[in-house]
C-alpha positions as CSV (number, residue, x, y, z in Angstrom):
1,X,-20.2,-93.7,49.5
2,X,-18.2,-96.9,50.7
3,X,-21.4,-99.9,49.5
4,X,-22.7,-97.9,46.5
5,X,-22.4,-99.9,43.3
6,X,-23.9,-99.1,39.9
7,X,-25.3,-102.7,38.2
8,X,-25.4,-103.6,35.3
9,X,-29.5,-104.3,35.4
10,X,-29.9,-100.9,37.3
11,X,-29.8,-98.0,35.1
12,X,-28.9,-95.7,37.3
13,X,-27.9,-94.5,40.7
14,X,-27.8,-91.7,43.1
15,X,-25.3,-91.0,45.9
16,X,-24.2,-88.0,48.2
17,X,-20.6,-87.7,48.0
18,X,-21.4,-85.2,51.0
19,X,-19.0,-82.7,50.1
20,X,-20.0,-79.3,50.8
21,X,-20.5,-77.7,47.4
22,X,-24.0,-77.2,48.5
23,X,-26.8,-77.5,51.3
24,X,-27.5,-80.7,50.3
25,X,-24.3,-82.0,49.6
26,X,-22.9,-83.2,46.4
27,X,-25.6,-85.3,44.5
28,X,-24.3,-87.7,41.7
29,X,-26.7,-89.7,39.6
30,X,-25.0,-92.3,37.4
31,X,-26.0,-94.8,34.7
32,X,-24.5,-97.3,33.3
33,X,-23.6,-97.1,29.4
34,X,-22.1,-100.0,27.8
35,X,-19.5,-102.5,28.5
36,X,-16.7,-104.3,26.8
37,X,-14.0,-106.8,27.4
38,X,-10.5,-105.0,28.2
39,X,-8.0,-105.7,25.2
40,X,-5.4,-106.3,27.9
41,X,-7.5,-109.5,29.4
42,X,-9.7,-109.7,27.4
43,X,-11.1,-113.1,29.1
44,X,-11.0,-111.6,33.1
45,X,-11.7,-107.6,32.8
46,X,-14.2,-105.5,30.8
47,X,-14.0,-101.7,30.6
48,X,-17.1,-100.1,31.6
49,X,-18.7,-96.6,30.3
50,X,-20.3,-94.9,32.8
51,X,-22.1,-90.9,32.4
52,X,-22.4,-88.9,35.3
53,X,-24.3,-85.8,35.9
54,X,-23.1,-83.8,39.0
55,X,-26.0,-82.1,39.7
56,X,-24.8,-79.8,42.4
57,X,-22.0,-78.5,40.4
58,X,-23.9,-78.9,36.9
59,X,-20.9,-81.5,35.3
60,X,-21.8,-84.3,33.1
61,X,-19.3,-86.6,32.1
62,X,-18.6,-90.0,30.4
63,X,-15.8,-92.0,32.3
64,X,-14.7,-95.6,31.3
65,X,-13.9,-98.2,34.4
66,X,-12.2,-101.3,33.7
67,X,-13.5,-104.0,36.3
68,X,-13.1,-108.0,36.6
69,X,-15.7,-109.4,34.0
70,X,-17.9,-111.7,36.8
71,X,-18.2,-108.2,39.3
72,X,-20.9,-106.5,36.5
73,X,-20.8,-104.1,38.9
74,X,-18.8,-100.5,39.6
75,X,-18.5,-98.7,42.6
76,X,-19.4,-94.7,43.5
77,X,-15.5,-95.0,44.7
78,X,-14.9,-95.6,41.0
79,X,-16.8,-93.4,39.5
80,X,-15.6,-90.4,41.9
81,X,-11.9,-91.2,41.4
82,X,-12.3,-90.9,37.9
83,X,-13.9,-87.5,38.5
84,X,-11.6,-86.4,40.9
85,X,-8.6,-87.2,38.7
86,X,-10.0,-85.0,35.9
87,X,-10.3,-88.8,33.6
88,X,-13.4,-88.0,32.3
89,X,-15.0,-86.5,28.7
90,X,-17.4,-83.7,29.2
91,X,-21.0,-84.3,27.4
């Protein structure tokens, strides 16, 4: 996954974790929601919404990424680690 990043101007993204929860792996496709600036630094970082659907395991989830404002730009990294952590609203 390491060189997989979700833009801004993409819409969406697909990536094989490669973890074997079935023959094909584990097959993300993420899209990018909204963004805002972080009320922490508000002038350097933005928090980004991102919705995932795992569609291996049949999760979809909404997790929120805060990032440096110029980047415009989150990684699969990110998104899994929010996943993996359980920080994430089911939808």
């Amino acid at each position: 996954m390491n060189g997989i990043y979700l833009q801004k101007c993409d819409g969406n993204i697909d990536f094989n974790t490669g973890r074997p929860y079935g023959p094909e792996g584990q097959v993300i496709r993420a899209k990018w929601v909204s963004d805002k600036p972080c009320p922490i630094f508000p002038d350097l970082d933005q928090v980004v919404t991102v919705e995932f659907n795992d569609t291996t395991r049949r999760v979809r989830g909404r997790v929120e990424i805060t990032t440096q404002a110029v980047r415009d730009t989150v990684s699969a990294n990110d998104i899994m680690r929010k996943y993996d952590e359980n920080r994430y609203d089911l939808i």
